[in-house]
N, C-alpha and C positions, 0 to 999 in steps of 0.2 A: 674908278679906284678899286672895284673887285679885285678880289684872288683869283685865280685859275686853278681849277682842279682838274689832278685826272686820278681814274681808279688807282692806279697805285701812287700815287700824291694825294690824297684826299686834305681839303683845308682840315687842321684841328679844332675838334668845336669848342665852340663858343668866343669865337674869334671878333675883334672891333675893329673896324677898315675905315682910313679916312684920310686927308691930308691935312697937313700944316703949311704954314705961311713959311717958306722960306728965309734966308736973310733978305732976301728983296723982292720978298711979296711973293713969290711965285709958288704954286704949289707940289708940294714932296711928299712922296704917299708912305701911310706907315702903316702896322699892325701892332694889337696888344693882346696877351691874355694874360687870364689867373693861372693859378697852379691847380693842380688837378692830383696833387698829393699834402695833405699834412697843412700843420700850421705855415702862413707864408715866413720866406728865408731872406724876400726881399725881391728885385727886380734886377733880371739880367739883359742888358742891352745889347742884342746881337746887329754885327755892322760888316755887312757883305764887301767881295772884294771887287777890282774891278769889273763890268760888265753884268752880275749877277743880279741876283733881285730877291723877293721872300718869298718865294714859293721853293727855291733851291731849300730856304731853311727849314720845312715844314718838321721832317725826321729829328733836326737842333734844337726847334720848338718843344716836339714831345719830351725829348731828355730830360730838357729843362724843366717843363711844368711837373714829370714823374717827381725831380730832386725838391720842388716843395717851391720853385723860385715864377713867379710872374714873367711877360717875357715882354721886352716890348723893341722893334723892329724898324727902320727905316728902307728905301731907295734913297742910293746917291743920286743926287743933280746929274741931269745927264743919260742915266739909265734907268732901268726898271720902269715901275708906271710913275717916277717923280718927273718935271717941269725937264723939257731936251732943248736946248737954249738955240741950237743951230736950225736953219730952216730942213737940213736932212737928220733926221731924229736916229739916224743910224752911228751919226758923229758925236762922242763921249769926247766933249770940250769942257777946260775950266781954264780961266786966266791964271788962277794962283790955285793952291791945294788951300789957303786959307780961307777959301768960299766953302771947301769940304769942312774946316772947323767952325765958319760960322753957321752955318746950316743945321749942324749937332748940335750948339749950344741953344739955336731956336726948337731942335727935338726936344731937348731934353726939358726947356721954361716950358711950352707951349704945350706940350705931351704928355710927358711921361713923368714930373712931378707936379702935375693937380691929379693923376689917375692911377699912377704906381704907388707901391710899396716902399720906404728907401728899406738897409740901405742898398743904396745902384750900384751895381757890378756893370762889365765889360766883356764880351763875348766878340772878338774883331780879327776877322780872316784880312791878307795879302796887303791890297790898298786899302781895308777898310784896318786892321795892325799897323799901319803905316801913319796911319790915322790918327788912329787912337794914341800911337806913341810921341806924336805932336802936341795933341791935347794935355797928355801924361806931366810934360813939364809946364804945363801954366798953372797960375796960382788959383784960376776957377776952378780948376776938374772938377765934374761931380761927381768921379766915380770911386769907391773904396779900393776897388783893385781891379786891376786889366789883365786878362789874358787873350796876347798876341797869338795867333796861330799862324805860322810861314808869313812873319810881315815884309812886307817889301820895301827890304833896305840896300837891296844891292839888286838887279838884274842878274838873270845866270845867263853868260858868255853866251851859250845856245841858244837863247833867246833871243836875244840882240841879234845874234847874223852876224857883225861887226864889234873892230874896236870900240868900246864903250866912250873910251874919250873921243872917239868920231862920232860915232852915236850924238853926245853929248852937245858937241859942236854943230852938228848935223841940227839938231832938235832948235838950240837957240840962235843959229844965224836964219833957218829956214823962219821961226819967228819974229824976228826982225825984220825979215825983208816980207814978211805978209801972210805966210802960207801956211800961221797956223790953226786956221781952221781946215787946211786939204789933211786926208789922212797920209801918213807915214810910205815913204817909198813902199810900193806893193803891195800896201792895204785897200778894202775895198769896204763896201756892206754887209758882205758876209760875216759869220760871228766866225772871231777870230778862236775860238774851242775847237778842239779838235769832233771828225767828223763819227772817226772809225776809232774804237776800242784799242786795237793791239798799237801796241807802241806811244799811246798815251801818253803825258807827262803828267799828267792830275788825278788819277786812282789808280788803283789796282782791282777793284771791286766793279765786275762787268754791269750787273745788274743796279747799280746805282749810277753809272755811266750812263747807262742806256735811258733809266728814269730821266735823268737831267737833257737828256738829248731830245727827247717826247716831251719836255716841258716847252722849248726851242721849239721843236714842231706845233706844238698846239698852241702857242701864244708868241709867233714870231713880232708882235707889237713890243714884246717884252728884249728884244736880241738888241744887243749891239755889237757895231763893226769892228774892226781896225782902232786903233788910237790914232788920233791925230796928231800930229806937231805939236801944236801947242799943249796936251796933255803932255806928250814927251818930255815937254820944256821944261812946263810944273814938276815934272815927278822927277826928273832931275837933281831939279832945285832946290827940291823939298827933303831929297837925300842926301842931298850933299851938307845940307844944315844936320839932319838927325847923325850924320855920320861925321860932324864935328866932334876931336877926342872931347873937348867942354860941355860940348850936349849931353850926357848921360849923367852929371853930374846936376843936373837941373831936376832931375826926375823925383818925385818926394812920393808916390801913388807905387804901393808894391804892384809886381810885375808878375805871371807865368808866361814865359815863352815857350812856345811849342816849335820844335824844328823838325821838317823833315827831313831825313837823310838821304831819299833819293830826289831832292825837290831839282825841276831843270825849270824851273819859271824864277824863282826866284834863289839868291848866293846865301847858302845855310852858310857858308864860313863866315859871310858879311854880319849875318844873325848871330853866329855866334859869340864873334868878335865884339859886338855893341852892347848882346847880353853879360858878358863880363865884363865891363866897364857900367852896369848898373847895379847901383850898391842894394837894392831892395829887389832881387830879380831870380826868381826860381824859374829852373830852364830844364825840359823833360824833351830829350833827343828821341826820334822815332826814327829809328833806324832804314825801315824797309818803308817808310809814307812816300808817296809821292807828296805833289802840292799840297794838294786839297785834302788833307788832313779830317777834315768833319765830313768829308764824303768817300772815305779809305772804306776797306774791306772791316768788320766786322772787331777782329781782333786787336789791329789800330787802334780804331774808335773806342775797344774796351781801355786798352792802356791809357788813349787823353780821358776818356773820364773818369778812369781813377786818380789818374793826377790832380786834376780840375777839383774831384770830390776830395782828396786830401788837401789841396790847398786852399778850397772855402770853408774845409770842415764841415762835410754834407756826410752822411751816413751814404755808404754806397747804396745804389739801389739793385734791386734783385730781378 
């Protein structure tokens, strides 16, 4: 359950590494730290998107610890060094995305409230905003406030390849008739991120591309493949529920949405569309971001976290 470092990823010190018991035993590996500025502000739970793991977050870590907030971290089921339920450890499978919410609620009993700070915040990229906006309308939350970045409430058209309602149809008859543990027409083991820099859909920042792609090199235990069917099926599923017009009226847990404006992985109009139908929901458009918003170039990253720092009411940092 180590970290993986590399010179330019160094783990943050004074880091706690370990796993928790799953919802069904099995184990899910997580990290915590203190803040490393000022009195604490509380604890921010940062919740990767599909495929990724915590060493992507190490650069998100620091931010956080500078603003004075504790950080504490999960792997989804399925990827990163948490429990890979299929005998090929390459295949990212859930039956429901509800095993992604119970698995959080056993992060947060078994973790992160006997050894964090409250109160707990929410720090949730792509499928892990997707996530978290699940959680958002249940009457446990435990979090004061969530901030989605690019959550994945719609696929963007060029992702899919196909009509989405084929897609859609595609994902749940291939589930029924058994195949949904094979990966997706034309998916393999290889990590489905891109290889090469130019033409990218997830930054514009080469040198932190390249970091991410040497973290894949150095700890290919940590990759996974393709989606399979039956994730497809879930995520489907689990959208077409958050993208009910009644769903957003359930939400009581104020919101910052982060949208990218150039995002081709996930439908900023779908995000934006759901953000205004949430009555407590501040939403900060990044015009020029690709996806991956906490791994943008520089100037990006400065505008989310001035937004971030005006909507926790953090003094910026210098």
């Amino acid at each position: 359950m180590e970290l993986v470092a590399l010179a330019r990823n160094p783990v943050p010190s004074g880091a706690i590494v370990g796993a928790f018991a799953g919802y069904d035993g099995n184990p899910m590996r997580y990290a915590l730290w203190e803040p490393t500025r000022g009195s604490t502000r509380g604890t921010v739970c940062v919740f990767t998107g599909r495929s990724e793991f915590i060493e992507k977050y190490f650069e998100v870590v620091a931010d956080l610890r500078r603003r004075g907030f504790a950080v504490a971290i999960m792997d989804w089921r399925g990827q990163g060094g948490s429990y890979r339920p299929l005998r090929n450890p390459r295949k990212g499978w859930v039956r429901s995305f509800f095993e992604y919410d119970r698995d959080l609620y056993c992060f947060i009993e078994r973790v992160v409230a006997p050894n964090c700070p409250r109160p707990f915040y929410a720090l949730a990229h792509s499928m892990g905003g997707h996530i978290l906006l699940r959680v958002a309308s249940q009457p446990a939350c435990p979090f004061d406030r969530i901030t989605a970045v690019a959550p994945m409430l719609r696929f963007h058209d060029s992702k899919v390849g196909i009509s989405q309602n084929v897609a859609r149809w595609y994902a749940a008859i291939g589930t029924m008739l058994g195949f949904g543990r094979s990966y997706v027409r034309g998916g393999s083991d290889d990590s489905a991120d891109p290889v090469v820099f130019e033409g990218n859909p997830l930054t514009s920042d080469p040198n932190r591309f390249a970091r991410n792609r040497a973290l894949i090199d150095a700890a290919p235990h940590l990759l996974l493949g393709a989606p399979t069917i039956g994730w497809l099926h879930a995520a489907y599923k689990s959208m077409a529920m958050l993208n009910e017009p009644s769903y957003a009226d359930r939400i009581r847990v104020p919101l910052m949405i982060a949208i990218a404006g150039r995002d081709r992985v996930v439908d900023s109009q779908a995000t934006e569309a759901f953000a205004a139908r949430v009555k407590l929901c501040t939403t900060i458009m990044l015009p020029l971001a690709r996806h991956e918003i906490l791994q943008e170039c520089d100037d990006i990253r400065s505008r989310f976290w001035a937004a971030f720092d005006a909507y926790l009411g953090v003094e910026p940092v210098v």
